[in-house]
Every structure is written in structure tokens, then in C-alpha cells.
C-alpha positions as CSV (number, residue, x, y, z in Angstrom):
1,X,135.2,234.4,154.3
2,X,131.9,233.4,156.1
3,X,129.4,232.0,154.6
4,X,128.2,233.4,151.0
5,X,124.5,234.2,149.7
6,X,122.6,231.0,150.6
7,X,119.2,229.6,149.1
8,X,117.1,231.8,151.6
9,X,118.7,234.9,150.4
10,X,118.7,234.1,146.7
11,X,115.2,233.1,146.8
12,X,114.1,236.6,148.6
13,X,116.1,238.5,145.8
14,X,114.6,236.5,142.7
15,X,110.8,237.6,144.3
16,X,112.1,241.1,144.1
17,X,113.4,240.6,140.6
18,X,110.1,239.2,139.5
19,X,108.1,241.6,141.1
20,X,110.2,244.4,138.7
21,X,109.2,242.6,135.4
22,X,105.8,241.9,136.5
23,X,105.0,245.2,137.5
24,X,107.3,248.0,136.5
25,X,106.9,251.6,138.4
26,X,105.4,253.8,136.0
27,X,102.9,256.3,135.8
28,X,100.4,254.1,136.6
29,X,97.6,252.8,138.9
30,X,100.8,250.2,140.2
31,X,102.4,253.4,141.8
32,X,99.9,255.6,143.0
33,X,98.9,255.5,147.0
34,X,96.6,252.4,148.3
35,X,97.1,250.5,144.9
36,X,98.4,247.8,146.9
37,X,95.7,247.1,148.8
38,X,93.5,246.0,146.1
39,X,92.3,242.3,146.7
40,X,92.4,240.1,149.4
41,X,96.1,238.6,148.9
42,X,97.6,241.9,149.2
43,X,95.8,242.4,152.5
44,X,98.2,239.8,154.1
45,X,101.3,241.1,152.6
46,X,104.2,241.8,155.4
47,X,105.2,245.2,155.8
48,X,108.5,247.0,155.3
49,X,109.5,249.5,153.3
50,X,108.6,249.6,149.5
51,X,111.4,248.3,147.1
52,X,112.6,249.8,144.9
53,X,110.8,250.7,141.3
54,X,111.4,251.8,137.9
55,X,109.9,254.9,137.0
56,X,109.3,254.7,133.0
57,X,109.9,251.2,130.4
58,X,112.8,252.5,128.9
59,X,114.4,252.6,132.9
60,X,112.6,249.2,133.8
61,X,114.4,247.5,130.5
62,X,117.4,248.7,130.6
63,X,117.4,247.2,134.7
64,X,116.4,243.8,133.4
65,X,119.6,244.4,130.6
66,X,121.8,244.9,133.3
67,X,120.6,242.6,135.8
68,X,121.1,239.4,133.0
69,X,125.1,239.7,133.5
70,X,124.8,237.2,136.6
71,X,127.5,234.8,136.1
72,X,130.4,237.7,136.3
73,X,131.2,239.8,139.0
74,X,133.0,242.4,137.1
75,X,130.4,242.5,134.4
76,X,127.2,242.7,137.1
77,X,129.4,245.8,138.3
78,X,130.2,247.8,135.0
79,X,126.2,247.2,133.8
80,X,125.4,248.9,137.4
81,X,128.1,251.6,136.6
82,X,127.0,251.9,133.2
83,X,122.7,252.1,134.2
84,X,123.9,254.5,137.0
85,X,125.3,256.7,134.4
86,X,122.2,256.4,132.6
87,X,119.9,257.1,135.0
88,X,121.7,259.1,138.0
89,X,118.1,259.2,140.0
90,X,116.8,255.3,139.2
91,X,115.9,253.7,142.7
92,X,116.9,250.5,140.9
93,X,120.8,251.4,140.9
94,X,120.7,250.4,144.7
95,X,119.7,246.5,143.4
96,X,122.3,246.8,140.8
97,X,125.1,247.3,142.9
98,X,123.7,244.8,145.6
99,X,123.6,242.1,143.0
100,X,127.2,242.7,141.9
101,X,128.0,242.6,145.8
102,X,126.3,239.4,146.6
103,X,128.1,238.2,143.3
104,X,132.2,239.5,144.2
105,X,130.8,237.6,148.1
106,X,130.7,234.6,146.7
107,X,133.7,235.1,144.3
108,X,135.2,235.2,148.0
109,X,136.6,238.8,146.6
110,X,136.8,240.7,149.8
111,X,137.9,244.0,148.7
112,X,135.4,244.4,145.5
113,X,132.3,243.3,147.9
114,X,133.3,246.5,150.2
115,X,133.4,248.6,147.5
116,X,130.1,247.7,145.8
117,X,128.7,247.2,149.2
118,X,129.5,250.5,149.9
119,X,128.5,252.1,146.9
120,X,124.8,250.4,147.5
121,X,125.0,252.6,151.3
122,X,125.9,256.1,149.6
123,X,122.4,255.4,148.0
124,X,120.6,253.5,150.3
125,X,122.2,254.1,154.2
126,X,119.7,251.3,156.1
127,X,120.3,248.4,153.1
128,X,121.0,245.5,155.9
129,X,122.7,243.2,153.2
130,X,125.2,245.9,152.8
131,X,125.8,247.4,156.3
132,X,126.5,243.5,157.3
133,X,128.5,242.9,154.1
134,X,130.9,245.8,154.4
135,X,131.1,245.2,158.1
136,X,131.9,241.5,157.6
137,X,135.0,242.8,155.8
138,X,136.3,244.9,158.1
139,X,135.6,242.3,161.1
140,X,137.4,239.7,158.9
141,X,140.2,241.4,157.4
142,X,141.7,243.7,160.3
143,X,144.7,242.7,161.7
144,X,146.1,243.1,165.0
145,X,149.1,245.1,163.1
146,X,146.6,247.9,161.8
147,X,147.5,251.1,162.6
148,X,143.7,252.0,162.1
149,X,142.4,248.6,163.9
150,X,140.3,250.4,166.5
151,X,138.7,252.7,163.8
152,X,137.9,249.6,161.5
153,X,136.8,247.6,164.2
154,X,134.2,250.4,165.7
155,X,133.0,250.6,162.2
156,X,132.5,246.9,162.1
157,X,130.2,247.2,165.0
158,X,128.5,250.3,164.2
159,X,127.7,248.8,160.8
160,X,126.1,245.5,162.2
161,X,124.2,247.2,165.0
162,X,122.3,249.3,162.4
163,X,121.7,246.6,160.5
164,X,119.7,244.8,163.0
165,X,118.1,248.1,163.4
166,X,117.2,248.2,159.8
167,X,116.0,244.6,159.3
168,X,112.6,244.7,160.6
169,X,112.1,247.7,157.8
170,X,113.6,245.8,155.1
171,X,111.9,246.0,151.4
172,X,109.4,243.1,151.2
173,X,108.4,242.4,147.8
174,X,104.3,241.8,147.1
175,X,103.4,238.4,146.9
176,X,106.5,237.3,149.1
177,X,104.9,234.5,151.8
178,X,105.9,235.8,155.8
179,X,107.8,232.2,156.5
180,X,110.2,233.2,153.8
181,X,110.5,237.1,154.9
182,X,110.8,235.7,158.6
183,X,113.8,233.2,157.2
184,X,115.4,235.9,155.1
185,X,115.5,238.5,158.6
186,X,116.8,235.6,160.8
187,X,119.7,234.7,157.9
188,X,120.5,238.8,158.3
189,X,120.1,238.8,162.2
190,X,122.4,235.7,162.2
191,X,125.1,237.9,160.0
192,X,124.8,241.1,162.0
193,X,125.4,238.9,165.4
194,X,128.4,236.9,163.4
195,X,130.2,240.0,163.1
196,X,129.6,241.6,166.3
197,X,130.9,238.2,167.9
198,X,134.1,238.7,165.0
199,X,134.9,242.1,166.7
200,X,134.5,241.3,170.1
201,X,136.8,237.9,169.7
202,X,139.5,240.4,168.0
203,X,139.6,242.6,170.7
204,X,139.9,239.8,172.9
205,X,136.3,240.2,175.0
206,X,136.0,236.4,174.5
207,X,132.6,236.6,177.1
208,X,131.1,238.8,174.8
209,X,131.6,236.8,171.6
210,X,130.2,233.9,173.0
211,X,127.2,235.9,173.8
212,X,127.4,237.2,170.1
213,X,128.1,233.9,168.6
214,X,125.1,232.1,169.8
215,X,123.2,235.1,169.0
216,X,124.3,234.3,165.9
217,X,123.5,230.8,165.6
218,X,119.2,231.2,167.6
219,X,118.9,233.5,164.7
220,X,119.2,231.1,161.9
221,X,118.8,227.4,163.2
222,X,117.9,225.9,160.2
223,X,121.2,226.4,158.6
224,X,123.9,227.0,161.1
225,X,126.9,229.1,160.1
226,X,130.6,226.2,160.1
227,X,132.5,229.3,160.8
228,X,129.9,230.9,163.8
229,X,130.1,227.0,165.5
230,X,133.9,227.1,165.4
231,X,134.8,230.5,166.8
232,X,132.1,229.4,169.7
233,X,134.0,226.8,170.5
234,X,137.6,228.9,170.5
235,X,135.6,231.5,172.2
236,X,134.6,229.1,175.0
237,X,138.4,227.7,174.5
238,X,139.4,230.7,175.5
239,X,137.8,231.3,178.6
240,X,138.6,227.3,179.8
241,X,135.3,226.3,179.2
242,X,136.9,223.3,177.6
243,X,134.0,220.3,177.8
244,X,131.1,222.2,176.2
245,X,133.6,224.3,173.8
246,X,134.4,220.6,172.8
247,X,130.7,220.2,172.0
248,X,130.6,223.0,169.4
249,X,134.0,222.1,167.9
250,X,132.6,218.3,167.2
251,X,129.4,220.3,165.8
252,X,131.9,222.7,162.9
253,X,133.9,219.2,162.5
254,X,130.3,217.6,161.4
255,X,129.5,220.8,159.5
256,X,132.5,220.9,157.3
257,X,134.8,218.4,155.1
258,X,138.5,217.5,156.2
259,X,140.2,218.6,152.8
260,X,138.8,221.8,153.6
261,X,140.8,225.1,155.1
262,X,137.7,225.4,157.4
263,X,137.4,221.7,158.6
264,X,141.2,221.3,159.2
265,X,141.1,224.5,161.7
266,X,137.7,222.8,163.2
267,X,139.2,219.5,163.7
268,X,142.6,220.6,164.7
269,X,140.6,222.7,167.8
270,X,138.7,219.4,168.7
271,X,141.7,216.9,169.2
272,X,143.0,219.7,171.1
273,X,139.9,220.3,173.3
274,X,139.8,216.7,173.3
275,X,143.6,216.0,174.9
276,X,142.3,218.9,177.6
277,X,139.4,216.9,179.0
278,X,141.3,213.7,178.8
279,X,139.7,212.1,175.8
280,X,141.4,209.9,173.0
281,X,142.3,211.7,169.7
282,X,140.6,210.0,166.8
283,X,142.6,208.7,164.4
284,X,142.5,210.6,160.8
285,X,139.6,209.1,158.2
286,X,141.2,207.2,155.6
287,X,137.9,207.8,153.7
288,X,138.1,209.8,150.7
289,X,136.5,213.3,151.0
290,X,133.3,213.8,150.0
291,X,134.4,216.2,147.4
292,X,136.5,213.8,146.0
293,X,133.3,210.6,145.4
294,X,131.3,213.2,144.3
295,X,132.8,216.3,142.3
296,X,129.7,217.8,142.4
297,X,129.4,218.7,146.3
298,X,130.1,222.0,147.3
299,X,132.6,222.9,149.8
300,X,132.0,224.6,152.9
């Protein structure tokens, strides 16, 4: 699967998490209109849409209960079952079940992070994390062999086109600084344009997936996306744009390790876009993987 929840993304969530146990909803001044603008730093603070909030302790407590089980997918999602059950109205089910999605993402377990994602859309319908991660699924997962690949597909794309309707509006906690709200809408504008460019390479539109892809890449430059490079590069392949698709596939072969799935398919497209513009085929590295001096690298 693409890319999982990155630093940017983590970062944004843990203000909103902190934000809960410093100030829980309750019948309080926190909750009542204009409260805030009180002081000058709120007076800066980047619109959007107010997050979510608890509406009494006993709620806000049992939240932070649930919230703890970060280190397993399946227990993140029966604490969000089990609070839902609780409290059926609590605007905080939506981060329950958007936590447990993020977590089954980067379990790289497909199926379970459309079904939380869509649970986290029954209650919330403009949550850009989940519109993107459901549609990543179903732009990832279809197969030409699908009896239901059209209707999957124009979900796909309906889903990421409301999310980049939705992201300007997204929930910004108090207290979060604007270059960290401007990275976090640029990571989800960079997702939403990833799997636009997925569809249209699927259904073969290979002009309009380059389009999508670079979209994809301008909207997050600070961290670009090994997967988004590479299916540039076959999208440009595709269309016998062979020198500069040659430039993107050498950028995914820098972006990923050769003892991984990814960097095999990115290197495998170079030689071969390198044989097509006359070049020489390097020869393979006899230096050990980076995973392999250093255990402690992560993978792409």
C-alpha cells in the first residue's frame, strides 16, 4: 500500500489529543460561543471546523481509556466499538475509529482500514483522512477482473475529489502553529491527487495520471511519495515519453532500498527506460542493503 501515517500527520493528531485532556467539552466557559477568542494567541488560531469534544468527565476519561490501546489495531478498534456502545451520541467516536484506521494503515491491513475508515464517514461524511483512506483502497485493490470495477473506481474518485473539498475545513486544534496545519493539508492534498492519478492509470487515461501524479507530488514536496514518483515515470512510460519518465524512475530508485518489493519494481522500470534511450544498464550493487547495516532503518 502507499505510504502510511507519516510524522506530519502524527504530529497534527497528538495536538488534537492534547487539546482533549487539556480542555475537555463540558458545561463550561471552554464550550460556550466566543470562549476562544480570549487572549491574544487564540486570535491567530487558523480556522476550520471545531474538533471534536467531550461533553461531560466521565465521556472525556473513558476517550483517553480507549485512546491508550495504540500499539494494536484490533484493540484500538474494540475500545472504539466498546466507547461507541457507551456513548452512542459522543463526537469523540469519530477520533476513535480514525485512530484505529490510521493504526490497521500502517498494519498494511487493507480491508480492516476500509471498514474503520468507513465507519469514521457514517459519522462524520467530510473526515478527509477517511474519504482518502477508503478511496486509496478501492484505487489500490480493484482489479481489471472486477465485475464491479467501474462502480469501485467512480467511488475511488468521488471519494478523493470531496476530500480536497473538505480539506480547507478540516478540524484545527487551538494552539496548533499554521506551518504545521499548512503541512498536514498539503500531506492530504498529496493523497487525494495520488489516488485520483491510481484511478485514472487503471482505466488506462495515462495523460490524466501524469497530471494527477504531479499534483500529487507539488502538494507535498518536503516528503515525496516512492510510490507517486514511480507510477509518474510508468505513466510517462506509457505514453513514450521515455527520457524524462527515466528522470522520475532514477528519483523512486533513490527514494527506496533494493531488497525492497517497491525499489525492485522502481529499478526494474529504470534499466528498462534506460535500454529505450540507449543508455548502459548499471550493474546490481554488491553493497549490503541498508536495512541489512542497520536493523533499525525502516523500509519504504
Amino acid at each position: 500500500m502507499k505510504r502510511t501515517a507519516i510524522l506530519t500527520m502524527l504530529t497534527f493528531a497528538s495536538f488534537a489529543f492534547a487539546q482533549y485532556q487539556q480542555q475537555p467539552a463540558a458545561p463550561s466557559q471552554s464550550t460556550q460561543p466566543g470562549a476562544t477568542q480570549q487572549g491574544p494567541a487564540q486570535a491567530a488560531q487558523p480556522q476550520g471546523k471545531r474538533p471534536p469534544q467531550a461533553k461531560t468527565q466521565p465521556e472525556f476519561d473513558a476517550y483517553k481509556a480507549a485512546v491508550a490501546n495504540t500499539s494494536d489495531p484490533a484493540a484500538l478498534e474494540k475500545a472504539a466499538d466498546d466507547f461507541a456502545a457507551k456513548y452512542p451520541d459522543s463526537e469523540l467516536r469519530v477520533l476513535l475509529y480514525e485512530n484505529a484506521m490510521r493504526a490497521y494503515q500502517s498494519a498494511n491491513n487493507a480491508d480492516k482500514m476500509m471498514d474503520m475508515g468507513r465507519k469514521v464517514l457514517k459519522l462524520d461524511p467530510d473526515m478527509p483522512e477517511a474519504l482518502e483512506g477508503v478511496a486509496q483502497v478501492l484505487a489500490e485493490r480493484t482489479r481489471e477482473t472486477d465485475l464491479d470495477k467501474d462502480q469501485r473506481l467512480d467511488e475511488a474518485t468521488k471519494l478523493a475529489q470531496h476530500a480536497l473539498e473538505t480539506i480547507d475545513n478540516v478540524a484545527v486544534p487551538p494552539g496548533t502553529t499554521q506551518d504545521k496545519v499548512d503541512a498536514y493539508k498539503g500531506f492530504l492534498r498529496s493523497n487525494a491527487y495520488y489516488v485520483l492519478g491510481t484511478v485514472n492509470y487503471n482505466r488506462e487515461k495515462f495523460a490524466d495520471a501524469e497530471n494527477n501524479f504531479r499534483k500529487s507530488m507539488e502538494a507535498y514536496p518536503q516528503q515525496p511519495d516512492p510510490l507517486a514518483v514511480l507510477r509518474l515515470a510508468l505513466s510517462l512510460d506509457k505514453q513514450n515519453k521515455y527520457p524524462e519518465a527515466l528522470k522520475f524512475a532514477n528519483q523512486a530508485v533513490d527514494l527506496t532500498q533494493d531488497s525492497t518489493t517497491l525499489g525492485r519494481l522502481a529499478r526494474n522500470e529504470r534499466d528498462r527506460l534506460i535500454q529505450l534511450t540507449g543508455g548502459t544498464v548499471p550493474a546490481p550493487s554488491t553493497k549490503p542493503p541498508a536495512s541489512a547495516q542497520n536493523p533499525s532503518t525502516p523500509k519504504n
